[in-house]
VOBA-1610 file (N, C-alpha, C; in pm, whole numbers, padded with zeros to 5 digits, always signed):
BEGIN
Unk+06425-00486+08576Unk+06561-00436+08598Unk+06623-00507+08716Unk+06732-00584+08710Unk+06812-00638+08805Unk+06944-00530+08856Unk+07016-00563+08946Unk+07103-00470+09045Unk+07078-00375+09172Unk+07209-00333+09162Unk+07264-00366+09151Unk+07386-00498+09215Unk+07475-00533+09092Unk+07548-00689+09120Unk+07676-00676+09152Unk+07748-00729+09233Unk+07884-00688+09226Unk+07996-00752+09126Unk+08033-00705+09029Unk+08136-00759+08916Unk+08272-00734+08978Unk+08361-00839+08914Unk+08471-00816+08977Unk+08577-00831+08820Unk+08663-00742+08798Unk+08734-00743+08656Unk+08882-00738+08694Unk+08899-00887+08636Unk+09040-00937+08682Unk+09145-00911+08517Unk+09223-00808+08588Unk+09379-00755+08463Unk+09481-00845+08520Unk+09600-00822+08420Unk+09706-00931+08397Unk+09767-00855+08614Unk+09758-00800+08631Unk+09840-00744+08712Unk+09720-00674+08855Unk+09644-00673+08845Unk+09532-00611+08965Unk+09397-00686+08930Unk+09328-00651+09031Unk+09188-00659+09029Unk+09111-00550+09049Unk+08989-00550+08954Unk+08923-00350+09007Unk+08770-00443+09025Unk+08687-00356+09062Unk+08543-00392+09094Unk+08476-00313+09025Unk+08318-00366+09014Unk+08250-00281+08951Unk+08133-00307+08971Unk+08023-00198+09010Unk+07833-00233+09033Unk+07822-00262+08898Unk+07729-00315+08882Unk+07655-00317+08766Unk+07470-00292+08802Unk+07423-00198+08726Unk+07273-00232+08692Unk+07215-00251+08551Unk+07089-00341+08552Unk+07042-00342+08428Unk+07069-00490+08404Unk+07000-00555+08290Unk+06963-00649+08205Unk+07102-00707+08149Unk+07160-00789+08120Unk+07295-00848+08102Unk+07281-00810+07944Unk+07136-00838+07895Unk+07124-00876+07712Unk+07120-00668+07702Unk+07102-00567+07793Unk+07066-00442+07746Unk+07216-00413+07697Unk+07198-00335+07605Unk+07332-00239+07541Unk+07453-00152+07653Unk+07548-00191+07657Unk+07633-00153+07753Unk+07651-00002+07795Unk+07688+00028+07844Unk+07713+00155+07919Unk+07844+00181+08035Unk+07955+00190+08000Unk+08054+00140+08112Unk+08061+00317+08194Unk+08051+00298+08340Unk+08057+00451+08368Unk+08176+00432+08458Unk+08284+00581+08446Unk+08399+00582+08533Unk+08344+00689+08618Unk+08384+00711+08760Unk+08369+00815+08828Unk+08473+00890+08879Unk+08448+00984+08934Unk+08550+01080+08980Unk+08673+01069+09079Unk+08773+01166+09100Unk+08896+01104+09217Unk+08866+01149+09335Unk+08843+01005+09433Unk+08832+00947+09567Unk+08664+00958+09583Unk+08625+00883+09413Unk+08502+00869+09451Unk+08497+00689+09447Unk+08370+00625+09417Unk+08392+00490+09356Unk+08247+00484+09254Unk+08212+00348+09228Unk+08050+00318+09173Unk+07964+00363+09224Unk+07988+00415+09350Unk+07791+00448+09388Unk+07825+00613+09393Unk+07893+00646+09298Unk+07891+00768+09271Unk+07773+00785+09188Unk+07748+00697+09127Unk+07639+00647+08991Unk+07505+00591+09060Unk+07516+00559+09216Unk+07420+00510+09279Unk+07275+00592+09241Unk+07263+00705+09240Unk+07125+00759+09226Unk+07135+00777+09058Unk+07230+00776+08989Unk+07166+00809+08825Unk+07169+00675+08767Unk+07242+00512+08796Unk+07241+00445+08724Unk+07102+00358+08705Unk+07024+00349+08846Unk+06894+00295+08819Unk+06787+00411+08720Unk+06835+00425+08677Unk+06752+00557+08594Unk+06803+00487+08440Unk+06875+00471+08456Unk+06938+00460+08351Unk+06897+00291+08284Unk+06918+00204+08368Unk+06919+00059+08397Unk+06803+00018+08324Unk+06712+00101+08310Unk+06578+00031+08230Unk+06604+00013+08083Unk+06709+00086+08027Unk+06732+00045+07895Unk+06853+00005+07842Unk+06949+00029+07956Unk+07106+00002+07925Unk+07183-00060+08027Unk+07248-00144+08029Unk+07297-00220+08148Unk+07452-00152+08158Unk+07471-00071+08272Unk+07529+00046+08306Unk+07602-00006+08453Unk+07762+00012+08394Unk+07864-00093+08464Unk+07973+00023+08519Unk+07934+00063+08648Unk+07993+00130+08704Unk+08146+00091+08763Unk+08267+00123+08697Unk+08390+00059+08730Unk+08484+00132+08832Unk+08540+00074+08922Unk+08584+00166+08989Unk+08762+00131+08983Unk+08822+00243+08944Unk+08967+00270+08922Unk+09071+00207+09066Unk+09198+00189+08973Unk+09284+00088+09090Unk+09300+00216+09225Unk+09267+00167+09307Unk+09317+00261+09458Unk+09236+00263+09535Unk+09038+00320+09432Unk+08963+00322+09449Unk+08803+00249+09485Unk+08758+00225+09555Unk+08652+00189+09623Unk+08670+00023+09640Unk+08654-00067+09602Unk+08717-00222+09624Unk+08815-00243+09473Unk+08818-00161+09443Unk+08955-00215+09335Unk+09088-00263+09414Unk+09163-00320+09401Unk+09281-00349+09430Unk+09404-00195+09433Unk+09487-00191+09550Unk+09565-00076+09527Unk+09671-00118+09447Unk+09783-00029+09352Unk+09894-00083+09272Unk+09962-00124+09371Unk+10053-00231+09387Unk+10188-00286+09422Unk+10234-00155+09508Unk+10334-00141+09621Unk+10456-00092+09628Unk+10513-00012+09573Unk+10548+00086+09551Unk+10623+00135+09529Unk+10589+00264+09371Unk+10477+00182+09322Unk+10390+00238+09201Unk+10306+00375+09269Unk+10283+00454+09143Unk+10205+00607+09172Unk+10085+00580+09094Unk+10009+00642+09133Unk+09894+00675+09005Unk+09901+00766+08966Unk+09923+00755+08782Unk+09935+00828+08684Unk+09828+00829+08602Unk+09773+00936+08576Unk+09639+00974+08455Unk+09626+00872+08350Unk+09753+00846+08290Unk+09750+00771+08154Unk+09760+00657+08170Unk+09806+00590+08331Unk+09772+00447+08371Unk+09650+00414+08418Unk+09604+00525+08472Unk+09417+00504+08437Unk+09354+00442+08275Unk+09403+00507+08202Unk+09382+00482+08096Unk+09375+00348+08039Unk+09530+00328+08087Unk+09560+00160+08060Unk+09476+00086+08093Unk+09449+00083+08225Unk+09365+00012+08324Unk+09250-00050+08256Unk+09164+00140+08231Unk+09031+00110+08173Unk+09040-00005+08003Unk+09079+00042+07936Unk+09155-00045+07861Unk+09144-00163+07894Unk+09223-00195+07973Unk+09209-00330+08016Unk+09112-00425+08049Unk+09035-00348+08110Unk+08885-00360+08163Unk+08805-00369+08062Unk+08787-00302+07986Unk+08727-00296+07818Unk+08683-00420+07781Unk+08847-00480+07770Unk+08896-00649+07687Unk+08838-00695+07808Unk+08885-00690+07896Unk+08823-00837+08019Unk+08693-00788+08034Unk+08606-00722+08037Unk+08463-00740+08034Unk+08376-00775+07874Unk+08480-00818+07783Unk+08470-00837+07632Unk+08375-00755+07591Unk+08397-00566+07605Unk+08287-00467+07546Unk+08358-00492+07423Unk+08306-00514+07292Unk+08328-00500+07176Unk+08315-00346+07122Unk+08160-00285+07162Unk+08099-00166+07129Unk+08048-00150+07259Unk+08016-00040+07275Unk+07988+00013+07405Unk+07970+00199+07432Unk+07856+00233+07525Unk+07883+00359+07515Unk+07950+00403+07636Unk+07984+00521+07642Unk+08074+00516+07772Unk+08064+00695+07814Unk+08039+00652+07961Unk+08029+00766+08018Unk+08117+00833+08182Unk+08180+00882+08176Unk+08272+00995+08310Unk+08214+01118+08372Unk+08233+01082+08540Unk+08206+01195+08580Unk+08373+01290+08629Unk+08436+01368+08612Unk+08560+01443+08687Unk+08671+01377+08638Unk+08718+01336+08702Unk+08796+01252+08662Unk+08761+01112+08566Unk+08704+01087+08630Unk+08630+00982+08518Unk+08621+01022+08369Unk+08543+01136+08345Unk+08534+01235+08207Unk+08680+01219+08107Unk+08789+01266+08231Unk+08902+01293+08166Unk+08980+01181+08125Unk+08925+01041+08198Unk+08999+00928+08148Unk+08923+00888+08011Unk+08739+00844+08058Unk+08684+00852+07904Unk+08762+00930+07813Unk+08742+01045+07829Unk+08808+01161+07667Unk+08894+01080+07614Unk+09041+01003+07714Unk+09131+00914+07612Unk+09113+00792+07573Unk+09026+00747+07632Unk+08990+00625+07624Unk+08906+00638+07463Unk+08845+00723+07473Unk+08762+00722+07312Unk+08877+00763+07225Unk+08992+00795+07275Unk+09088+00848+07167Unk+09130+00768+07134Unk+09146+00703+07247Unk+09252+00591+07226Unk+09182+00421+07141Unk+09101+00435+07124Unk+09028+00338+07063Unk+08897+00371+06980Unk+08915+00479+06919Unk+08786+00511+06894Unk+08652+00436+06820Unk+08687+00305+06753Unk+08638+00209+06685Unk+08523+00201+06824Unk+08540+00152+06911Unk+08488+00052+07004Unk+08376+00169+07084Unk+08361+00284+07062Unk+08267+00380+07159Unk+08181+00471+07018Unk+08035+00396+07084Unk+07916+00490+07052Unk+07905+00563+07037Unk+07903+00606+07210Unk+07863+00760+07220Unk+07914+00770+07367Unk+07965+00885+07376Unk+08072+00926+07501Unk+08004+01048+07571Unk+07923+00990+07680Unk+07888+01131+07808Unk+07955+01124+07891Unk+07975+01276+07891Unk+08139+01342+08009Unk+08028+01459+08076Unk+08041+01393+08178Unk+08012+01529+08337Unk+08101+01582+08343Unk+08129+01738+08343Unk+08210+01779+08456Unk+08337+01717+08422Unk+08380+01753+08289Unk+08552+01708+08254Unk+08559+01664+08100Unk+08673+01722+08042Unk+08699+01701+07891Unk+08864+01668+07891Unk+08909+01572+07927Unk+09066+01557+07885Unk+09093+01578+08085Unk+09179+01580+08091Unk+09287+01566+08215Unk+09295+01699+08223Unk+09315+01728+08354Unk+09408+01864+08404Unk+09528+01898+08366Unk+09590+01998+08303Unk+09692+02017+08227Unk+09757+02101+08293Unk+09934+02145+08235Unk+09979+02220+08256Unk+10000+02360+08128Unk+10010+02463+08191Unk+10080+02566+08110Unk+10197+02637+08135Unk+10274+02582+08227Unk+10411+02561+08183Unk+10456+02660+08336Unk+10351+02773+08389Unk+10441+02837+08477Unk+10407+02795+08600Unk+10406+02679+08657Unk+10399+02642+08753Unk+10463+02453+08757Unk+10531+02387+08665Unk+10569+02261+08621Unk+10646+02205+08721Unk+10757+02320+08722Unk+10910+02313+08876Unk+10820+02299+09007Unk+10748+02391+09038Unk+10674+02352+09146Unk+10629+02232+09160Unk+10547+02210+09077Unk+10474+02075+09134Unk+10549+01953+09090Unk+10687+01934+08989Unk+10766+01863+09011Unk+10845+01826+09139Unk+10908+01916+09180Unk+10945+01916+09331Unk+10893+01915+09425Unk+10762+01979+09443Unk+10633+01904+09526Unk+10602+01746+09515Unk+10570+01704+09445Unk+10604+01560+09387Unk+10716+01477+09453Unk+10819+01502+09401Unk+10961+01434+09443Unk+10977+01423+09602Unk+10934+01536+09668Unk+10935+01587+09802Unk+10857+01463+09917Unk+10734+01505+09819Unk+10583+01403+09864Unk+10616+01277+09957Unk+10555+01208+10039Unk+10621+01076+10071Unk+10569+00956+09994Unk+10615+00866+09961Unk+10642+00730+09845Unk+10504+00688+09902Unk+10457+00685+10014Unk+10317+00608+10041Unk+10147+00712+10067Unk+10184+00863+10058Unk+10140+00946+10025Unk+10059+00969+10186Unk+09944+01074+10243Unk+09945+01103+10373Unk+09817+01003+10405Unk+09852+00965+10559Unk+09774+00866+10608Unk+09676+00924+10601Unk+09541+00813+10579Unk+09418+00854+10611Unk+09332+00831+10728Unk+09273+00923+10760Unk+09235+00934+10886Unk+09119+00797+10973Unk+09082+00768+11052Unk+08985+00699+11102Unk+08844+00781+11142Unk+08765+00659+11143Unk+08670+00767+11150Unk+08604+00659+11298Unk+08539+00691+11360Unk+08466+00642+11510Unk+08290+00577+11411Unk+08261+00632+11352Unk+08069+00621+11313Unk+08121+00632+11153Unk+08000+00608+11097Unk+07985+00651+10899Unk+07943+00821+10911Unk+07850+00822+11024Unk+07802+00974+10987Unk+07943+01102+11007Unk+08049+01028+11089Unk+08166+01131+11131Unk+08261+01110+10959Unk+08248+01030+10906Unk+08289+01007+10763Unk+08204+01096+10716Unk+08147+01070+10686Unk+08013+01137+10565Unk+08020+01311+10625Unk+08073+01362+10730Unk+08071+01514+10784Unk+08211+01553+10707Unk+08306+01429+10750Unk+08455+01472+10675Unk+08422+01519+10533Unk+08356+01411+10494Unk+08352+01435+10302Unk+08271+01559+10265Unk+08173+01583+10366Unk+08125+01679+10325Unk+08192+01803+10341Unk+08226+01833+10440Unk+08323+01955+10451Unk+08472+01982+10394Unk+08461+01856+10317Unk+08596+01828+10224Unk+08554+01892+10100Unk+08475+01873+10072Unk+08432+01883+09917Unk+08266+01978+09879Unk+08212+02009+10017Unk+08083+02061+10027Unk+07997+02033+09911Unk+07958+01907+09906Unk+07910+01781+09899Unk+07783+01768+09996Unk+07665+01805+09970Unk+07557+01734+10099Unk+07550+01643+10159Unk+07567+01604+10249Unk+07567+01484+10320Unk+07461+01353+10265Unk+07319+01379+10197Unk+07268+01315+10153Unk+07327+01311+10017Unk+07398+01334+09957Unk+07449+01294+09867Unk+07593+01248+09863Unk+07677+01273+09975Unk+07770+01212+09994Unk+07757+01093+10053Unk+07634+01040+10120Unk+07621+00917+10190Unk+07622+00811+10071Unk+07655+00760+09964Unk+07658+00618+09907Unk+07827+00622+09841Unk+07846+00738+09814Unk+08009+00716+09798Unk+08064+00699+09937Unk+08027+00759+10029Unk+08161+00723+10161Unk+08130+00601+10195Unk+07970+00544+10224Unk+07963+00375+10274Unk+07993+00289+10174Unk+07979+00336+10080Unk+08120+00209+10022Unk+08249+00215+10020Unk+08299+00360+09993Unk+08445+00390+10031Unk+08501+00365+10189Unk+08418+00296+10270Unk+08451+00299+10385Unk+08494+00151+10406Unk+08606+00083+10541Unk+08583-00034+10558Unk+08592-00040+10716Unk+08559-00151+10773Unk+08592-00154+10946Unk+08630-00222+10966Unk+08743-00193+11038Unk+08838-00235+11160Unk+08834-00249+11293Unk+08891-00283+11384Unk+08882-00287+11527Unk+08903-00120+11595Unk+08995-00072+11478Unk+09008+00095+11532Unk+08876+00134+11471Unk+08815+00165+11388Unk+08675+00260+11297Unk+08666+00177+11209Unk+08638+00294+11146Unk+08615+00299+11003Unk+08742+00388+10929Unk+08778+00292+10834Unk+08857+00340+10705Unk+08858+00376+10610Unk+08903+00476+10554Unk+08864+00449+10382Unk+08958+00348+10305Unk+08913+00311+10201Unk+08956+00208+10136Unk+09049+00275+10052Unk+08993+00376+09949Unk+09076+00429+09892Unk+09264+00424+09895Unk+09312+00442+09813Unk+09458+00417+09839Unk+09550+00566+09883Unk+09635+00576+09996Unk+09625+00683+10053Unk+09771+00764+09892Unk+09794+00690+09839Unk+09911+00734+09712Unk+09805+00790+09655Unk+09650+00815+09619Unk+09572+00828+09526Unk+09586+01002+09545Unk+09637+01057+09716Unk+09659+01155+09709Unk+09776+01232+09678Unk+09889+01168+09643Unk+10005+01224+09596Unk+10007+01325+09414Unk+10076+01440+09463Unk+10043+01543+09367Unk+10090+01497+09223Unk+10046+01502+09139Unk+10116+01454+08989Unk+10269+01561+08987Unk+10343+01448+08963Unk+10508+01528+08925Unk+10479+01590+08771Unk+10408+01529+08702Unk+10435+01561+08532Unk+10290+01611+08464Unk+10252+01698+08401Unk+10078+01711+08336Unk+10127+01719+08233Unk+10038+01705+08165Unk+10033+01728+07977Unk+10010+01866+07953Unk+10071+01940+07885Unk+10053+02073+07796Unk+09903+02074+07746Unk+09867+02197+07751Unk+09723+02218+07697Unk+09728+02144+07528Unk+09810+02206+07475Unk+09880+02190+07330Unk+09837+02012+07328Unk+09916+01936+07401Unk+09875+01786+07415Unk+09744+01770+07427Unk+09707+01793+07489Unk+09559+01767+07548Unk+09470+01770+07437Unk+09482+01899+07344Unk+09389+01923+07245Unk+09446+01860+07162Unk+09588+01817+07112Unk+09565+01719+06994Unk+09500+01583+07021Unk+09526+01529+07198Unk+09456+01388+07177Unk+09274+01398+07185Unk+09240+01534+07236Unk+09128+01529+07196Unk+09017+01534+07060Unk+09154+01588+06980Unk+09097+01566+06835Unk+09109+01435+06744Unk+09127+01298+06825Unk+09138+01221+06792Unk+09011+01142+06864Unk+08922+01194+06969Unk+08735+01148+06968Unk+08656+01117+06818Unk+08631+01020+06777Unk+08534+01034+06690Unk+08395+01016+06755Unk+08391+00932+06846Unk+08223+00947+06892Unk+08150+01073+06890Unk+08005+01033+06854Unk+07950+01170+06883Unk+07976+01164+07100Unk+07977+01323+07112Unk+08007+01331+07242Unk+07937+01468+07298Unk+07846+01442+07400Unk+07805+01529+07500Unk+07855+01540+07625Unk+07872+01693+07648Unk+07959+01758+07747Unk+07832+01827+07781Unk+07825+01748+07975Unk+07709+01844+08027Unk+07840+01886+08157Unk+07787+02021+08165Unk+07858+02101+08285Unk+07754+02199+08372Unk+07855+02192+08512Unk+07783+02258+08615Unk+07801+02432+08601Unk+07664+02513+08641Unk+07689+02656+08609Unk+07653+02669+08759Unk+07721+02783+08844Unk+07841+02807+08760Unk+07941+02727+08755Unk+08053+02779+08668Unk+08152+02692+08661Unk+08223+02669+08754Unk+08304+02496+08729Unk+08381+02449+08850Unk+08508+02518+08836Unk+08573+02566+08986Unk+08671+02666+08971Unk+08797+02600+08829Unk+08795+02501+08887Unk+08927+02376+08842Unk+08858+02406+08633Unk+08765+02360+08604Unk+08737+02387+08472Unk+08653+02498+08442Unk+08733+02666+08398Unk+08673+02763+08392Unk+08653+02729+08212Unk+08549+02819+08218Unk+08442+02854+08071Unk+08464+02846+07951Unk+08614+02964+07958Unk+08708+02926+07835Unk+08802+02824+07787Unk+08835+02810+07904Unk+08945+02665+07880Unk+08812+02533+07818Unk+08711+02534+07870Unk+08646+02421+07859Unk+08577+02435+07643Unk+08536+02568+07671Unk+08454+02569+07521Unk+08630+02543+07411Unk+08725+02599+07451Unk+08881+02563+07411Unk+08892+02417+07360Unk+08880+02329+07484Unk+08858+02172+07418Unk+08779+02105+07345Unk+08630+02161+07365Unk+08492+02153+07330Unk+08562+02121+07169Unk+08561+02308+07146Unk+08626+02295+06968Unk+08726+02184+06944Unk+08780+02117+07016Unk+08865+02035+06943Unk+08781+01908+06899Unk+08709+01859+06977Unk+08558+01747+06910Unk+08473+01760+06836Unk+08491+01739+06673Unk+08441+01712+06595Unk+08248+01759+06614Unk+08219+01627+06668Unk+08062+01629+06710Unk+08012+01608+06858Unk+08053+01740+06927Unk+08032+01785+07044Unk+07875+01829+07094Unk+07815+01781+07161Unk+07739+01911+07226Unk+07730+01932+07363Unk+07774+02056+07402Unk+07753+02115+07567Unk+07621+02171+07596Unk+07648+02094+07711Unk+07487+02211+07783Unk+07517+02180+07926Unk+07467+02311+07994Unk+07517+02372+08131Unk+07347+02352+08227Unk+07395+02323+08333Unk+07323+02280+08382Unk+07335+02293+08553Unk+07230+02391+08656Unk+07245+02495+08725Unk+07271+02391+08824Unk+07416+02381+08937Unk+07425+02291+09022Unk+07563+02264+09081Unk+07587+02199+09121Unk+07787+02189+09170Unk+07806+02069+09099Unk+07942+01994+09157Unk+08026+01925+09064Unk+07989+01784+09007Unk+07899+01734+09126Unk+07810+01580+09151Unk+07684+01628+09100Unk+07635+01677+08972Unk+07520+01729+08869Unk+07450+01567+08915Unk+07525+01448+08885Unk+07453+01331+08853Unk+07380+01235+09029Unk+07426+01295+09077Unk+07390+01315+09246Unk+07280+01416+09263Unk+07326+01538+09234Unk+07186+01668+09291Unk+07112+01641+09209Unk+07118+01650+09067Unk+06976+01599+08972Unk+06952+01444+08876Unk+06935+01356+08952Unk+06968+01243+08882Unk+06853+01228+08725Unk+06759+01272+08789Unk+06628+01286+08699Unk+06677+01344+08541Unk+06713+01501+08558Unk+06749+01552+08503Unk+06880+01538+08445Unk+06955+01454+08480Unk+07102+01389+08415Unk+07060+01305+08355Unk+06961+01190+08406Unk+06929+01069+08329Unk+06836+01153+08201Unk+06773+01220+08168Unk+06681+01288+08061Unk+06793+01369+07990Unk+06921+01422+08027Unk+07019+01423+07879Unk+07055+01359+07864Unk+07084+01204+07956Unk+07195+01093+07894Unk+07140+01021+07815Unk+06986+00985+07806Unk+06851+00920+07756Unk+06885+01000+07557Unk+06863+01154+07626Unk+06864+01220+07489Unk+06963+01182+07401Unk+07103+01185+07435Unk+07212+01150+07346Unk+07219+00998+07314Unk+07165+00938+07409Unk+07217+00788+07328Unk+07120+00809+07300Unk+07016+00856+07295Unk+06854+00772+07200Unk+06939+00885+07062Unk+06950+00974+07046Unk+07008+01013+06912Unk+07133+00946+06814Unk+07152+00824+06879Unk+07253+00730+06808Unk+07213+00586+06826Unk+07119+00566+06858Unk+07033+00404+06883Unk+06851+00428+06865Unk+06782+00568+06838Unk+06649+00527+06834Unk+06650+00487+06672
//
């Protein structure tokens, strides 16, 4: 097993980065990760993985050495989409299986919609489709939005990695040993600290969400077979019902819950890599 390598995937308009582990000739595996995470979100599950699938951790425009958009541009859910897309063709995946953690999950879900020819088999951590709206709260976060500032709120400096790695943790209560390979790469140094790289717009609130109603028709357009593993208990953001709600809209779904917080593929890599093993070996043994 070689990695991990640093890939670099050049679109008509940005550049994004990406780890890679695993064998160049093994069967692909493209993994997206979560928002204001990067690739070594995948750091403890992709060498697990790497012995049979060469597993190409990509990291989204804003995020970890990807390039930030231009000026004046927002990040929008469905320009994630594009992106990955894009990335697809310039890393010439023909077929490929593809897997999301959080956010990541929710870009996969369209990404298999949106092309469904080209994906295997689709594992989603911790997310089925995008965060949606239901309509009584839209004005708010439109005008929250509009309000927002165009370059979104500065991000802070940090003096050491370990005064980073305390932020993230108490940001997201996140263990520090498991927050340590996303922040040292999300980090860069300067003559003031340490920075994050991340793009500080990555925190500006979405003006517009998709209707649940949306959500579930583009999710009924997955044909891959697709496993949905989730954290019990549930993450506040994706409660029980809403989630088994989308579940039914995928054809050939299977969920299974699995005792832990939101980074499942961080606290149990062992045990993430032994369902991700299970589902693709049920469409390649």
């Amino acid at each position: 097993m070689s990695g991990p390598v640093e890939r670099e995937v050049r679109l008509s308009h940005l550049r994004l980065s990406a780890q890679v582990w695993g064998n160049e000739g093994a069967p692909p595996l493209l993994a997206l990760h979560g928002w204001l995470d990067n690739a070594w979100s995948y750091a403890r599950l992709a060498p697990l993985l790497a012995e049979r699938w060469q597993v190409i951790a990509l990291e989204l425009p804003g995020h970890g050495h990807s390039d930030h958009l231009p000026p004046g541009m927002s990040y929008h859910f469905v320009d994630y989409v594009r992106s990955v897309l894009g990335a697809i063709d310039a890393l010439g995946l023909e077929r490929f299986h593809l897997m999301g953690h959080s956010l990541g999950a929710g870009i996969a879900s369209l990404v298999a919609a949106a092309q469904p020819g080209r994906i295997d088999r689709l594992l989603l951590i911790e997310g089925l489709g995008p965060i949606a709206d239901d309509g009584h709260h839209t004005l708010r976060h439109f005008r929250d939005a509009m309000a927002s500032s165009a370059t979104g709120r500065s991000l802070r400096a940090f003096p050491t990695v370990d005064m980073a790695i305390s932020a993230r943790t108490m940001a997201s209560g996140l263990p520090a040993d498991q927050a340590r390979p996303i922040v040292e790469r999300g980090l860069r140094k300067t003559e003031h600290g340490w920075h994050w790289r991340s793009d500080a717009r990555v925190n500006r609130p979405s003006s517009i969400r998709l209707a649940e109603t949306q959500v579930h028709a583009l999710l009924r357009g997955i044909e891959a077979p697709t496993a949905l593993l989730l954290a019990q208990p549930d993450t506040p953001y994706l409660p029980g019902l809403r989630m088994r709600e989308r579940a039914d809209c995928v054809e050939d779904l299977a969920m299974t819950h699995m005792e832990g917080g939101h980074h499942l593929h961080l606290e149990h890599p062992d045990a993430v890599a032994t369902w991700a093993n299970t589902h693709l070996d049920s469409r390649t043994g």
